[in-house]
C-alpha positions in Angstrom: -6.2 26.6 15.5 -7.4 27.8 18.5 -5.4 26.6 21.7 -8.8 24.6 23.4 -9.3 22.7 20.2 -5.7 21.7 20.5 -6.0 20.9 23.9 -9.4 18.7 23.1 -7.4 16.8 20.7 -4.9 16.2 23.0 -7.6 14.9 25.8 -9.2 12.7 23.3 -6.1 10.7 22.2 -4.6 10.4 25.8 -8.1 9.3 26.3 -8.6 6.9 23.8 -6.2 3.3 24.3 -6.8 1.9 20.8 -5.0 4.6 19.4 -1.5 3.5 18.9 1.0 5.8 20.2 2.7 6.1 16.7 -0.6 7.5 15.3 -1.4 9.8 18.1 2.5 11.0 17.7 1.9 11.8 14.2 -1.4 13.2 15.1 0.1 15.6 17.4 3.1 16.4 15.4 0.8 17.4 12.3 -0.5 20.2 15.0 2.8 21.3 15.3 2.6 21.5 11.1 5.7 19.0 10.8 4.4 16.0 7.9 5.2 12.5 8.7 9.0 11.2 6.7 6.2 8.7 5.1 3.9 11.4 3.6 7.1 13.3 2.0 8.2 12.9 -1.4 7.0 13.0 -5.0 3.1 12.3 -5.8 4.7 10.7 -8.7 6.9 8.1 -9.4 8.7 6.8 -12.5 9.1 3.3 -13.1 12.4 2.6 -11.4 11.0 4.4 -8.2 7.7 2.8 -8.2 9.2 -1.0 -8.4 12.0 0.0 -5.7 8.8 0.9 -3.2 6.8 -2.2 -3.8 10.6 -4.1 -3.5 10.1 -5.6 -7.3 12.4 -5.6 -10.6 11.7 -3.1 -13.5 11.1 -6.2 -15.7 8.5 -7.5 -13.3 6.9 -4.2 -12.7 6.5 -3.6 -16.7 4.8 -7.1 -16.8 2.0 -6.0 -14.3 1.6 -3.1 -15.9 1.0 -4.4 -19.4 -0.4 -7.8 -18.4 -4.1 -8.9 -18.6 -5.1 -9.1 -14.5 -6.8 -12.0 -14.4 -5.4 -13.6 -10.7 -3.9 -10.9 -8.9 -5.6 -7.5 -8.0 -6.4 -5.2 -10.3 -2.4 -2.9 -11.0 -1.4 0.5 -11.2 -2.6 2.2 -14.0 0.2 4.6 -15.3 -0.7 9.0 -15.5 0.8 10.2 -19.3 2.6 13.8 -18.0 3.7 14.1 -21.6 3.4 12.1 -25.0 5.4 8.6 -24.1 6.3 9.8 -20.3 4.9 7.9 -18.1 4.3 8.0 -13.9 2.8 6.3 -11.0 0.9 7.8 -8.2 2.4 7.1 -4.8 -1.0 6.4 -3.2 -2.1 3.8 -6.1 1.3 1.8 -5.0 0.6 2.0 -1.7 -2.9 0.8 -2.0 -1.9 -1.9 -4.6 0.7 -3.0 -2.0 -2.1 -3.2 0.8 -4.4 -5.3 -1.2 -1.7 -8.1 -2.3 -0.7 -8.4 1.7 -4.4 -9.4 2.3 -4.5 -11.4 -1.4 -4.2 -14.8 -1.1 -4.0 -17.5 -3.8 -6.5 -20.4 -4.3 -5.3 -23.6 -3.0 -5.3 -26.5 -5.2 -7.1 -29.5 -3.9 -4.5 -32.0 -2.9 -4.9 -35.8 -3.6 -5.0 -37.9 -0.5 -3.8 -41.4 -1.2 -5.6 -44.2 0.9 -4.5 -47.6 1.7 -5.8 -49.4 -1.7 -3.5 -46.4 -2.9 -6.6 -45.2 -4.8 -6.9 -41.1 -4.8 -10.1 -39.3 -4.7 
């Protein structure tokens, strides 16, 4: 990279307020070729991994995987690497987790009781 593009870059983030600082940080640091500690890792996970970084049980995990979505959003579908082995991609947990923070559940409709003591 030449050393004005750099220095563009640069201008444009001290520039720009609605960048957070964390972003322009990593931003800059990418420049400098060094990969944020939340980009390293393995691509795929097994099971045990995968449930520890959504913060779930095995059991619980294994339920999603094989149950019918009908409520929540739609789950991780698992990659075969070989016959029976099975793994998750990172960026699929990571995006299931993003859509469940902004799910939310279907209130019931509560029954008000009035004087008489007659619901509706």
């Amino acid at each position: 990279m030449r050393p004005s593009t750099r220095e563009i870059i640069q201008a444009a983030l001290r520039g720009d307020e609605t960048v957070p600082v964390k972003v322009a940080e990593a931003i800059l640091g990418l420049l400098d070729g060094r990969v944020p500690s939340d980009l390293q890792g393995p691509l795929l996970l097994n099971m045990k991994d995968a449930a520890r970084l959504l913060g779930v049980g095995k059991t619980w995990f294994w339920e999603q995987v094989t149950a019918d979505r009908t409520r929540l959003p739609k789950f991780i579908q698992p990659v075969e690497i070989n016959p029976g082995d099975y793994r998750y991609r990172r960026q699929d947990i990571e995006a299931f987790a993003s859509r469940l923070s902004t799910y939310a559940p279907k209130r019931r409709k509560q029954k008000v009781k009035r004087k008489n003591g007659v619901g509706n």
